[in-house]
C-alpha positions as CSV (number, residue, x, y, z in Angstrom):
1,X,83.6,91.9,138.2
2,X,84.0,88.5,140.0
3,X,80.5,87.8,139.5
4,X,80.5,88.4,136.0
5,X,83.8,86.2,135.9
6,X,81.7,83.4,137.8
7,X,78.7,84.1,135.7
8,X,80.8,83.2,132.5
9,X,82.5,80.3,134.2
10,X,79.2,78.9,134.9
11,X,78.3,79.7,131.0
12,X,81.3,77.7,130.1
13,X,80.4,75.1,132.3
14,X,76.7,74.8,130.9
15,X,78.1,74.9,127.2
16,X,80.6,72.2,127.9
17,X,78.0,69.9,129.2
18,X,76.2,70.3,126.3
19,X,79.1,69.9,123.9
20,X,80.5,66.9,125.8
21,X,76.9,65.5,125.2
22,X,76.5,66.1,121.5
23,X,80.4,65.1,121.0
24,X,79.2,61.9,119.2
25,X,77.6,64.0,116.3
26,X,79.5,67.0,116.1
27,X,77.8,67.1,112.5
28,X,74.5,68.8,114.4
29,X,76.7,71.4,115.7
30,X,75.4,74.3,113.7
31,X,78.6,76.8,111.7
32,X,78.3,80.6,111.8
33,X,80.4,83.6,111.3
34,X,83.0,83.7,114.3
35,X,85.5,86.4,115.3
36,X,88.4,85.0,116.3
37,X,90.0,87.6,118.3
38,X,87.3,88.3,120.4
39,X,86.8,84.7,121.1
40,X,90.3,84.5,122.3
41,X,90.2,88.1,124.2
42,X,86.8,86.2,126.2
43,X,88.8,83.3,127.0
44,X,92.4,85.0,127.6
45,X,90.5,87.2,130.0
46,X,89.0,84.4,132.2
47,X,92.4,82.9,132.7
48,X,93.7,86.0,133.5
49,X,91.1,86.5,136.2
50,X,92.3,82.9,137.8
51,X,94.5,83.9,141.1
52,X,96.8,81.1,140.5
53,X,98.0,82.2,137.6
54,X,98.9,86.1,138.7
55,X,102.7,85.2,137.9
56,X,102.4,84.7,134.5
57,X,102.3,87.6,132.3
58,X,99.9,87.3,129.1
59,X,100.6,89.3,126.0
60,X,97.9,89.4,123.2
61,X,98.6,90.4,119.7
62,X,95.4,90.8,117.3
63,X,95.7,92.1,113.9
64,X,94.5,95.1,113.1
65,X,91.6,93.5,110.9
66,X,89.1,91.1,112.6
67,X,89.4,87.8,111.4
68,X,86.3,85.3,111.0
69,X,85.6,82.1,110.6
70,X,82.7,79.7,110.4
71,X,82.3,78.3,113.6
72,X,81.1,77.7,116.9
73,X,81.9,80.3,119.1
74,X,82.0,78.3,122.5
75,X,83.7,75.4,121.3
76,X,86.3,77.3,119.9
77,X,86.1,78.8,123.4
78,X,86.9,75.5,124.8
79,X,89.9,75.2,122.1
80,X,91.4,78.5,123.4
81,X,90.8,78.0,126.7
82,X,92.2,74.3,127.4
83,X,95.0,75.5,125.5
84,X,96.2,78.9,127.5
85,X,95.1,76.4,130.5
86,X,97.4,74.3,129.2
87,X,100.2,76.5,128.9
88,X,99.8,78.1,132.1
89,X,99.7,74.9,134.2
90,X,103.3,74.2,132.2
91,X,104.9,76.8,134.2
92,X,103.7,76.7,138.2
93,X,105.9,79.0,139.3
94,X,105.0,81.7,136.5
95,X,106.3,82.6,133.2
96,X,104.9,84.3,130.0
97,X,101.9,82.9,127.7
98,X,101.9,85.0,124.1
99,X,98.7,84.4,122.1
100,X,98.8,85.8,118.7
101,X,96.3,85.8,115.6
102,X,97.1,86.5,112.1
103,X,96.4,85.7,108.7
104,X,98.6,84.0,106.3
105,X,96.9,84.5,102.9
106,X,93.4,82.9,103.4
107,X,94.2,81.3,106.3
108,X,93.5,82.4,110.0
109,X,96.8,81.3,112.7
110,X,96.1,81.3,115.9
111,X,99.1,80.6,118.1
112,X,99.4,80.0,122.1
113,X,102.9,79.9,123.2
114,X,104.6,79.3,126.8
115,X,108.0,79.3,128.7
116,X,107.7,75.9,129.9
117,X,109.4,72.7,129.7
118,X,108.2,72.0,126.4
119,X,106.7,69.1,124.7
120,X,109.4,65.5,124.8
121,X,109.4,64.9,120.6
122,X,107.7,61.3,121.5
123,X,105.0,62.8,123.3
124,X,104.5,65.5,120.2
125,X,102.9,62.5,117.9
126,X,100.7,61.1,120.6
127,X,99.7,64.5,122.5
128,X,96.2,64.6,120.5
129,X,95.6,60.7,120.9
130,X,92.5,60.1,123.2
131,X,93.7,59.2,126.7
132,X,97.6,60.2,126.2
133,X,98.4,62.5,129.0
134,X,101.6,63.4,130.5
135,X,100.5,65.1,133.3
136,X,97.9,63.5,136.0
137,X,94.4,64.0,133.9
138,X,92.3,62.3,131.7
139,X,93.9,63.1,128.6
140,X,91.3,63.9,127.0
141,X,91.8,67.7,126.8
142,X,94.0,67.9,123.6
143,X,91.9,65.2,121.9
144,X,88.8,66.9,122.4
145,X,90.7,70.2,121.0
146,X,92.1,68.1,118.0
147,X,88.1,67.4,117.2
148,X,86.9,70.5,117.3
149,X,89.9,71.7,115.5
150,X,88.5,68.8,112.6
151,X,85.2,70.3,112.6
152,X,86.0,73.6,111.8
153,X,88.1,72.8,109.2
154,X,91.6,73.6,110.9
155,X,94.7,72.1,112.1
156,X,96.3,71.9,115.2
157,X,99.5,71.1,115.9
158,X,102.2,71.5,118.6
159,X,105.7,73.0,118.1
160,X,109.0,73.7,119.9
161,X,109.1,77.4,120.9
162,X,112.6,79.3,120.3
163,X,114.1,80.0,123.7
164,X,111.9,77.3,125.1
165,X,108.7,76.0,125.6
166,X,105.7,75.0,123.7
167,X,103.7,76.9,121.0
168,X,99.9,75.5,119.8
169,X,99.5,76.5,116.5
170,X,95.6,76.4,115.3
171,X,95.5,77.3,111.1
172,X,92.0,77.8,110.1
173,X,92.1,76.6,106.1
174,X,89.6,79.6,105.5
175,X,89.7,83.0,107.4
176,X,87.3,86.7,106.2
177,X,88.3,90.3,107.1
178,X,85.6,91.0,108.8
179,X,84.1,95.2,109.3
180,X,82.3,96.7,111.3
């Protein structure tokens, strides 16, 4: 099981590389059917596998329905991932991550929420800006998201959760039932 988790890292690794690469023309990135769920069930259960993060409890809520979008599966990947990475490095000492997908007339939301500290209202209107970081990195991790986010035709935007904390709400403008 740890090999297959290290085999998928190494995927992840290889796909970045190549995304990071064609990042100037994301225009040759070719669009296909994509379902969403399983994309965030691949990269919920890599985080989960991640030692560090055995204090946190995840909770996943899929509709019943698949939902699809056109897309690239692994850089959606990298969305979803840098994002529940995101919201467990928020909360070192452990806490809860909730990822839910649901549809909202044609549109696909996908939302990752935490218990942390939350997001300071004048970091909210920079956090996608190239660079911006409030935490030691490069900053680049939400502005890559933000451009993948353009290229599939959704927004991505950050909120205050209830009780506290951050949610990352990703609204695809177009989202298909999709059965088997």
């Amino acid at each position: 099981r740890r090999l297959d988790g290290v085999q998928e890292g190494l995927r992840r690794a290889e796909e970045i590389v190549r995304r990071v690469l064609a990042h100037a023309d994301p225009s040759t990135t070719p669009l296909a059917p994509v379902d969403l769920g399983e994309v965030l069930e691949q990269s919920l259960g890599f985080v989960r596998q991640r030692i560090e993060f055995a204090n946190i409890l995840f909770d996943l809520d899929l509709p019943a329905e698949a939902l699809r979008v056109r897309g690239n599966p692994a850089m959606l990947g990298q969305v979803f991932l840098n994002l529940l990475l995101n919201a467990c490095e928020a909360q070192p000492k452990g806490g809860e991550v909730r990822v839910a997908l649901r549809r909202e007339g044609s549109r696909g939301v996908v939302e990752i929420a935490d218990r942390g500290p939350g997001v300071p209202p004048t970091a909210s209107e920079k956090i996608f800006e190239p660079f911006y970081t409030t935490k030691n990195s490069t900053g680049l991790g939400l502005s890559i998201c933000y451009a993948i986010a353009h290229r599939h035709d959704a927004e991505l935007k950050v909120l205050d959760r209830q009780g506290g904390g951050a949610i990352f709400r990703l609204v695809f403008t177009k989202a298909e039932e999709m059965h088997a």
